[in-house]
C-alpha positions as a Markdown table, in Angstrom:
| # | Residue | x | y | z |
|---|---|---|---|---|
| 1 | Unk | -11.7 | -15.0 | 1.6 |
| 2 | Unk | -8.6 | -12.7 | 0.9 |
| 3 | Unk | -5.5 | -14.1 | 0.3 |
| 4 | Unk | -2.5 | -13.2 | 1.8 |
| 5 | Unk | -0.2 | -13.4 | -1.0 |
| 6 | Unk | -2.7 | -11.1 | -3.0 |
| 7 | Unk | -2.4 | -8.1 | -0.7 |
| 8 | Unk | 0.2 | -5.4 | -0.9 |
| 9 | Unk | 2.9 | -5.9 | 0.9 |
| 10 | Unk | 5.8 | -3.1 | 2.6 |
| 11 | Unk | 8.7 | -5.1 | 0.3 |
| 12 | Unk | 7.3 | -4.5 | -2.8 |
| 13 | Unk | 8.9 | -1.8 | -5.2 |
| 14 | Unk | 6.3 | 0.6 | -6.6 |
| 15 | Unk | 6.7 | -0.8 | -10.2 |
| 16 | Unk | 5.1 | -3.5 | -8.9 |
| 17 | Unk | 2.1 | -1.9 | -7.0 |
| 18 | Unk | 1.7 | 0.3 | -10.0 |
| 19 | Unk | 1.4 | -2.9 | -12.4 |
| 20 | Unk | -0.4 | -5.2 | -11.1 |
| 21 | Unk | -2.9 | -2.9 | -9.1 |
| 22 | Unk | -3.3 | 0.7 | -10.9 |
| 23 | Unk | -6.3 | 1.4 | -9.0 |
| 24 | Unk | -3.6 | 2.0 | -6.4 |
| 25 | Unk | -2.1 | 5.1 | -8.2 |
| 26 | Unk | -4.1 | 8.2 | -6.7 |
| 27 | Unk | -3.3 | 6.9 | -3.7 |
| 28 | Unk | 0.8 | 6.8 | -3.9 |
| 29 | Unk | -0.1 | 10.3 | -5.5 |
| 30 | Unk | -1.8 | 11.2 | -2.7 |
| 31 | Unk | 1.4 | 10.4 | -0.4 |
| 32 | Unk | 4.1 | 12.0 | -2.6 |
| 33 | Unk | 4.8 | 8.6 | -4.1 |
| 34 | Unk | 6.7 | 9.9 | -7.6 |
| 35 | Unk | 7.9 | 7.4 | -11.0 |
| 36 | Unk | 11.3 | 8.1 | -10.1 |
| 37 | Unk | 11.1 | 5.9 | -7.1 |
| 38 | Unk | 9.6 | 3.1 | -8.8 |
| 39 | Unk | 12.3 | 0.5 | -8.5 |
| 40 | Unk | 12.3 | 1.4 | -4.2 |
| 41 | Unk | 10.3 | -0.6 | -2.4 |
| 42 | Unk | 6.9 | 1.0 | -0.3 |
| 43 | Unk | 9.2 | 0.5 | 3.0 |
| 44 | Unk | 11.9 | 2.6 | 1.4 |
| 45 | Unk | 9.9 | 4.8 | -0.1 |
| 46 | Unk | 7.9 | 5.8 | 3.3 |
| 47 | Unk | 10.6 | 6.1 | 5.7 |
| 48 | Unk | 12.4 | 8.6 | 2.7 |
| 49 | Unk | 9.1 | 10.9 | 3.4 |
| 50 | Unk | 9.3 | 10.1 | 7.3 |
| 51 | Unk | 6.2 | 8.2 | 6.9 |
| 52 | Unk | 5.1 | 4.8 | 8.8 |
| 53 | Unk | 5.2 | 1.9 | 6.1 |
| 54 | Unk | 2.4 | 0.3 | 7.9 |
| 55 | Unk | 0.1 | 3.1 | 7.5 |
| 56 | Unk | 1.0 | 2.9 | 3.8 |
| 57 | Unk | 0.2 | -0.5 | 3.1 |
| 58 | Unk | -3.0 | -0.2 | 4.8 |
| 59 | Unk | -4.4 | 2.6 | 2.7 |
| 60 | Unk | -3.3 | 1.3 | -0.4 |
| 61 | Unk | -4.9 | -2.4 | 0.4 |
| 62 | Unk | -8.1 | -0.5 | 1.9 |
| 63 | Unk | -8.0 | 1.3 | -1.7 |
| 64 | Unk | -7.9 | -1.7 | -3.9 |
| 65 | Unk | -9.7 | -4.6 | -1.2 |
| 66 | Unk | -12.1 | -2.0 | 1.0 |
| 67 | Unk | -12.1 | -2.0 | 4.3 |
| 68 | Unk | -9.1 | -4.3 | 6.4 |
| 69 | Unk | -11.3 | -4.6 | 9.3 |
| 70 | Unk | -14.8 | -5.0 | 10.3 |
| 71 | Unk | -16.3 | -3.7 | 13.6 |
| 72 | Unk | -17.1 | -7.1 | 14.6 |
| 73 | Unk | -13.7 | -8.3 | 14.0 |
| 74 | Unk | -12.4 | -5.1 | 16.3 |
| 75 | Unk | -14.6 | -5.5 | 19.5 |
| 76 | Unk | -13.1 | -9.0 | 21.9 |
């Protein structure tokens, strides 16, 4: 089971999420994410490139722990 406090979260600065999880660094490429906004946190550093935080933190945990969701979990 994954724990919470091991995800990525939208207050964390992108010094973080580039040290503890470098897997995670082709995707903050892939959204513009630069070094010179590593002490910003994700939420910062989205809504600076009009982007939705949420959307963010989602790719980047799908990157690093696969798949958030599972089509069983997604049908009631």
């Amino acid at each position: 089971m994954l724990r919470f406090d091991t995800l990525i979260r939208p207050g964390m600065t992108l010094r973080d999420v580039r040290h503890f999880y470098p897997q995670a660094a082709p995707v903050l490429e892939a959204f513009g994410f630069r070094h010179s906004c590593d002490d910003c946190s994700l939420e910062t550093v989205a809504r600076k490139h009009g982007l939705r935080s949420d959307i963010i933190v989602l790719a980047l945990n799908e990157a690093i722990f696969g798949p958030m969701t599972t089509p069983a979990e997604l049908t009631y």
